[in-house]
C-alpha positions in Angstrom: -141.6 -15.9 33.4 -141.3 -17.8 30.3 -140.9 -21.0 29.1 -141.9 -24.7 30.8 -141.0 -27.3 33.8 -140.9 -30.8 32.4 -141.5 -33.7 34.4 -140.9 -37.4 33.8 -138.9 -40.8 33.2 -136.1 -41.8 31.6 -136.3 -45.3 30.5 -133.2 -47.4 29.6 -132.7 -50.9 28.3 -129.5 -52.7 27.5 -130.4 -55.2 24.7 -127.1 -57.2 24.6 -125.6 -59.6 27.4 -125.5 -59.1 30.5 -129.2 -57.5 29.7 -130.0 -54.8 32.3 -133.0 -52.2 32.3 -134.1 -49.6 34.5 -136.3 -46.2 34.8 -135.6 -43.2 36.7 -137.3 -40.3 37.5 -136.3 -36.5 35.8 -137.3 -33.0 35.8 -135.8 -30.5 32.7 -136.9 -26.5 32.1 -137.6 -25.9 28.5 -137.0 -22.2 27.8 -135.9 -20.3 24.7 -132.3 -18.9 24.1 -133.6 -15.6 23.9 -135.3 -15.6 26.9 -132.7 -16.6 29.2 -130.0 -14.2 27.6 -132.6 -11.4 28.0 -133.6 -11.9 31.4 -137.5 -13.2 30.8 -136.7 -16.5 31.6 -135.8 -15.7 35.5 -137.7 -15.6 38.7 -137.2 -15.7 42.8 -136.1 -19.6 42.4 -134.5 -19.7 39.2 -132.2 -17.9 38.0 -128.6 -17.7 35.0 -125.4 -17.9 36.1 -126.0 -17.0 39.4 -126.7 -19.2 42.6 -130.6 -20.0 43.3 -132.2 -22.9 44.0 -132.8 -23.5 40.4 -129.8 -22.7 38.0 -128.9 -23.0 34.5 -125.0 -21.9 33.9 -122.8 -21.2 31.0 -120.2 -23.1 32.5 -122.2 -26.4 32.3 -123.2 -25.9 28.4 -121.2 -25.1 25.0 -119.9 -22.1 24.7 -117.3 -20.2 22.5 -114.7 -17.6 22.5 -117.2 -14.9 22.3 -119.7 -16.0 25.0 -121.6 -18.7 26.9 -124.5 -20.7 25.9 -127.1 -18.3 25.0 -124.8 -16.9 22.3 -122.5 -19.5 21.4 -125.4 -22.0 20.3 -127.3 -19.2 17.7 -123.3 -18.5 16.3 -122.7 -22.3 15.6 -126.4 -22.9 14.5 -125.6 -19.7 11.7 -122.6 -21.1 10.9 -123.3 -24.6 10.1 -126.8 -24.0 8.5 -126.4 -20.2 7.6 -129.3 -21.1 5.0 -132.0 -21.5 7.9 -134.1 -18.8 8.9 -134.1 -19.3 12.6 -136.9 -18.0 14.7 -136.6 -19.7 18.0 -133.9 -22.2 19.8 -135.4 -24.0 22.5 -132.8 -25.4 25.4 -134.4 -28.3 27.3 -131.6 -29.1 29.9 -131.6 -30.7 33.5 -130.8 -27.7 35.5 -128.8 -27.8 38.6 -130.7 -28.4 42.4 -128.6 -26.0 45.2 -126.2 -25.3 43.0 -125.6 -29.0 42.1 -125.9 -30.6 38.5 -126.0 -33.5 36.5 -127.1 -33.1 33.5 -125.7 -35.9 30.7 -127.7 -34.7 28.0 -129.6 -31.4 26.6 -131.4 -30.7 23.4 -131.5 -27.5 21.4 -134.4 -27.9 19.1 -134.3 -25.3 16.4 -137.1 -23.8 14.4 -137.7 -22.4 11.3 -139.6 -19.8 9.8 -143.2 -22.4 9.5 -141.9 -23.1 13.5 -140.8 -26.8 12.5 -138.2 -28.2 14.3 -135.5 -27.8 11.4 -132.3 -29.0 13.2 -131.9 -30.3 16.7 -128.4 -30.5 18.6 -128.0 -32.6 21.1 -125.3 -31.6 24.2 -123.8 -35.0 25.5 -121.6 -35.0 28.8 -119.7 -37.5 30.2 -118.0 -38.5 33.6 -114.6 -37.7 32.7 -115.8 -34.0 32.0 -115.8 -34.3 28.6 -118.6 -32.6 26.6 -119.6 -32.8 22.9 -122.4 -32.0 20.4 -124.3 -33.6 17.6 -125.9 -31.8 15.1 -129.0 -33.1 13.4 -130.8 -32.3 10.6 -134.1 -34.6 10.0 -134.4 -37.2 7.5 -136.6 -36.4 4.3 -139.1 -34.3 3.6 -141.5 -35.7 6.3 -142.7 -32.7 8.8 -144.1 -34.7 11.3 -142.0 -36.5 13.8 -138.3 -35.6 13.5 -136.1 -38.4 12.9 -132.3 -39.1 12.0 -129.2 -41.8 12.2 -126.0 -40.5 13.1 -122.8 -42.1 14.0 -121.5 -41.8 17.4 -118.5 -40.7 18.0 -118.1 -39.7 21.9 -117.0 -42.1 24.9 -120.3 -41.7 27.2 -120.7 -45.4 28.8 -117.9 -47.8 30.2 -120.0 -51.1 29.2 -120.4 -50.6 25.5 -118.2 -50.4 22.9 -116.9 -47.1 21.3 -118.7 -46.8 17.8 -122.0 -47.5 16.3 -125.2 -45.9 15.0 -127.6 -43.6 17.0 -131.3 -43.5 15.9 -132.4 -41.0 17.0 -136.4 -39.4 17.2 -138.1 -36.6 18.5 -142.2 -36.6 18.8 -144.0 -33.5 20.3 -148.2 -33.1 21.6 -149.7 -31.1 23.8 -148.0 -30.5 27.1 -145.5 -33.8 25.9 -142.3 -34.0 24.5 -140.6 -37.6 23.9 -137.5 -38.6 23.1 -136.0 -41.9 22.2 -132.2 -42.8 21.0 -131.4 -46.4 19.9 -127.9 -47.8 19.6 -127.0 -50.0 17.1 -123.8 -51.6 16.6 -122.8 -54.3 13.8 -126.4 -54.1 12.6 -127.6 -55.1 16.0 -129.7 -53.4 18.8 -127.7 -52.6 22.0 -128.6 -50.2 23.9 -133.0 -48.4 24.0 -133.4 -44.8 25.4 -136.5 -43.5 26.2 -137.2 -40.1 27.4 -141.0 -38.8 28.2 -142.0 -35.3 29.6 -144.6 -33.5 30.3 -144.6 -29.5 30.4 -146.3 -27.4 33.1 -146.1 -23.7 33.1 -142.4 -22.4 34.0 -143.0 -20.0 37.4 -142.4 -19.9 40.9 -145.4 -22.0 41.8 -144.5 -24.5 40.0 -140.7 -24.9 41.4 -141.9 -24.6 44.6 -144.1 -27.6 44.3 -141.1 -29.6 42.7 -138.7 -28.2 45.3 -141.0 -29.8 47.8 -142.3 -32.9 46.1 -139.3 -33.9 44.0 -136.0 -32.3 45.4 -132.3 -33.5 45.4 -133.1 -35.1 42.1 -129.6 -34.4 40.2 -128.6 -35.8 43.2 -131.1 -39.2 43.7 -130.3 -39.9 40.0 -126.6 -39.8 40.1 -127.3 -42.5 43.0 -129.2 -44.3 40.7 -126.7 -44.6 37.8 -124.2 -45.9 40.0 -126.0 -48.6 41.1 -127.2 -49.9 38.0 -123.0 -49.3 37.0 -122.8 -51.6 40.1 -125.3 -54.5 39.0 -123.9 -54.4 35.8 -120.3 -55.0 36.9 -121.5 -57.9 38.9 -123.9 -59.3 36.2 -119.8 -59.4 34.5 -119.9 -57.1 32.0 -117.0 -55.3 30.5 -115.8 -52.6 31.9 -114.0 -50.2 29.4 -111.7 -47.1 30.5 -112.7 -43.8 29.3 -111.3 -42.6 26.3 -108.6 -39.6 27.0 -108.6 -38.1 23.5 -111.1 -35.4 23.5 -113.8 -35.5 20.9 -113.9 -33.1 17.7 -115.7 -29.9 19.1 -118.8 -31.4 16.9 -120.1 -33.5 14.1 -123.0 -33.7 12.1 
């Protein structure tokens, strides 16, 4: 079986008034494309599209008129950047825990023919069911740590206002993968996202041990996001209805 488990925290920190912060634990698989499409990324407690305990399924991700996520994602990455000689898409997604999901936010990470991350697309959901990508490209000629602004565009939190500026940066190491997304608005910090994995081997031992040490958590971090939704509402922030215009498909 191909591919990784990742394991770690999600670290969040609301910069503006009422001020709130807070770190939860996560677990993501990091596979390729290929690999899932083909069948190599599978085993006795994961599986695609089909119940397990472990699941990744086309119905939670982009997809297109011609096919799910395995597909749709390489059609969209040759249409927008046909120029790119594409040797591997990664998919580092939350998957779903007895056949039960929450996964806000995945990350295709694209590489090119030196095996740099050339173009990363990031697959934001929110709790109205509403799904919609960025597409990045990274900033300069730099070829070390992948890093970008882009405007956002997509209703995701009920306590912040609508627009802004994502800063957005991706670092890699051995066995460690980091993500952090900043949110600026009128030139002013908002809202710090910090995301820090480390990989293990993808393979039945593995999900075992997590199944055992670290199960239900889709379903413990849900919890968790309520609550600080909670706090916040009694710390008096704003509460904002969810947009009911559906985002362009993507931008970028």
């Amino acid at each position: 079986m191909k591919g990784a488990f990742l394991t770690g925290n999600v670290w969040h920190r609301r910069a503006i008034s009422p001020a709130n912060e807070f770190t939860y634990q996560v677990q993501y698989l990091d596979v390729n494309l290929d690999d899932i499409r083909t069948g190599q990324a599978k085993s006795w407690l994961f599986s695609h599209n089909r119940p397990n305990v472990y699941a990744i399924h086309d119905k939670d991700h982009y997809s297109d008129a011609n096919g799910g996520v395995t597909t749709a994602i390489p059609r969209l990455v040759s249409q927008v950047a046909p120029e790119l000689e594409v040797t591997a898409i990664r998919m580092i997604t939350q998957p779903s825990f007895l056949g039960y999901v929450f996964n806000p936010v995945s990350f295709f990470i694209v590489a090119n023919e030196e095996n740099n991350p050339a173009m990363v697309i990031i697959e934001v959901h929110n709790r109205v069911g509403q799904q919609h990508l960025y597409l990045l490209r990274r900033s300069g000629e730099d070829q070390g740590e992948f890093t970008t602004r882009f405007k956002k565009n997509f209703f995701v939190s009920p306590f912040l206002e609508p627009d802004g500026e994502y800063r957005f940066s991706m670092s890699s190491a051995t066995n460690r993968l980091g993500f952090a997304l900043d949110l600026h608005q009128g030139g002013n910090l908002v809202l710090s996202t910090r995301l820090d994995l480390r990989a293990v081997p993808l393979n039945d031992s593995t999900l075992l041990k997590a199944m055992t040490t670290h199960s239900l958590v889709p379903q413990k971090t849900v919890g968790a996001i309520y609550l600080q939704a909670l706090k916040l509402k009694l710390k008096g922030a704003q509460y904002r209805r969810p947009s009911v215009k559906a985002p362009e498909e993507f931008c970028g």
